[in-house]
C-alpha positions in Angstrom: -58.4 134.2 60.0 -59.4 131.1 58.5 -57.8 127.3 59.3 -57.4 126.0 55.4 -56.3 122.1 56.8 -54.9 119.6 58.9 -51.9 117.7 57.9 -50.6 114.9 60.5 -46.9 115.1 60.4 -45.4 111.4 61.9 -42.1 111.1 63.5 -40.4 108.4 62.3 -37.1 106.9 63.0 -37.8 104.5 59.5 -38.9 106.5 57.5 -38.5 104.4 53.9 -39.9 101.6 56.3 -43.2 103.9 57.3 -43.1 105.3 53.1 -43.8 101.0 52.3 -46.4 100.8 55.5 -48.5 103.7 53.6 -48.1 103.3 50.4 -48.3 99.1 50.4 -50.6 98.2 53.0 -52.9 101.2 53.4 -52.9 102.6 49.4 -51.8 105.7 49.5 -49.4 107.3 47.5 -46.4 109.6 48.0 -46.2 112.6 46.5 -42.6 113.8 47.3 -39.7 111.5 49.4 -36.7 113.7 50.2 -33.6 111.6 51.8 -31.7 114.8 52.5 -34.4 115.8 54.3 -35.9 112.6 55.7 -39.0 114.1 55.2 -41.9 112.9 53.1 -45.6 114.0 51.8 -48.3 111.1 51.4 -52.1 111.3 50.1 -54.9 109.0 49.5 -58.7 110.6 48.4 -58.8 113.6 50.2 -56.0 112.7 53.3 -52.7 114.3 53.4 -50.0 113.0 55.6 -46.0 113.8 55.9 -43.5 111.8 57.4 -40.3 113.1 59.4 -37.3 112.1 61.0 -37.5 114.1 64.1 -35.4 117.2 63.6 -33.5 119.3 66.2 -36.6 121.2 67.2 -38.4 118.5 69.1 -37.4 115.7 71.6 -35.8 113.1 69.8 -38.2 110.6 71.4 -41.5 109.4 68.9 -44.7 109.2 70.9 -48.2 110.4 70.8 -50.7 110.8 73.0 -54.0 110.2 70.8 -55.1 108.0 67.7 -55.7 108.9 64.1 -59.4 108.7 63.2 -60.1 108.1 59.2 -63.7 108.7 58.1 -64.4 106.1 55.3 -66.8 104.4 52.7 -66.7 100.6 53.0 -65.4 100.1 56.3 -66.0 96.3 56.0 -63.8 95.7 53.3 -60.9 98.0 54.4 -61.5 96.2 57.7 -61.3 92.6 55.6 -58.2 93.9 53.6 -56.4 95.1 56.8 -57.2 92.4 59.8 -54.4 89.5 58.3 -51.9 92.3 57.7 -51.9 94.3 60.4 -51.3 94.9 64.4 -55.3 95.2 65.8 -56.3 97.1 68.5 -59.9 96.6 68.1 -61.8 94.5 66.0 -64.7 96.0 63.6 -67.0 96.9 66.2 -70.6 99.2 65.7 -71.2 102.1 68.4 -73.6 103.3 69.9 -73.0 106.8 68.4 -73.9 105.3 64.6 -70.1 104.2 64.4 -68.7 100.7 62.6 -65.1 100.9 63.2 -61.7 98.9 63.9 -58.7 99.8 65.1 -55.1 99.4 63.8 -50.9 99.8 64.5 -48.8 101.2 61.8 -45.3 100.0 61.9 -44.2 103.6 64.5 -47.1 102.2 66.7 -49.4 105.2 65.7 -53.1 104.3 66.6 -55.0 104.6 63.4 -58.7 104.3 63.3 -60.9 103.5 60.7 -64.6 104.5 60.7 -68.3 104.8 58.6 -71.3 106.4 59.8 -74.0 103.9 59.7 -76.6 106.3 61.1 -77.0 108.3 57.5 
């Protein structure tokens, strides 16, 4: 059996709200919105995300335990393009594990992190 990919799904109670957070501040670009469903599929390079009103299956309440990590080029300037726009968590920090990195908020409160290897 073979694990093809990973798509976060987000709960979110705004969901046109979280489709503008994506799309506008971060750059990525939505593939499908459907309002019946209040359910929609976002990408940007090679990261997937969908968005979702909780449904009946799950507790109605949004949280998460855990951040999103994304692995990217040019961490600096993503970093200079976010920090004025943006709820920080951490500023752009290096690691001791090869790591420059910051730390943001989207508009749910996810934790989304935003990370270059250095080390290469």
């Amino acid at each position: 059996m073979k694990f093809n990919k990973l798509i976060p799904m987000l709960w979110t109670k705004n969901l046109e709200e979280t489709v503008a957070f994506y799309t506008t501040v971060l750059g990525f670009t939505c593939r499908e919105f459907n309002k019946d469903w209040q359910w929609a599929s976002l990408y940007k390079d090679e990261t997937d995300i969908m968005l979702a009103y909780p449904n009946a299956h799950f507790d109605s309440e949004i949280g998460f335990s855990g951040s999103f990590y994304f692995q990217v080029n040019e961490v600096e300037k993503l970093w200079k393009e976010l920090k004025n726009e943006t709820e920080i968590v951490y500023d752009l920090e290096v690691f001791d594990w090869g790591m420059k990195e910051f730390a943001i908020k989207d508009n749910n409160g996810y934790i989304l992190q935003f990370g270059e290897n250095i080390e290469k």
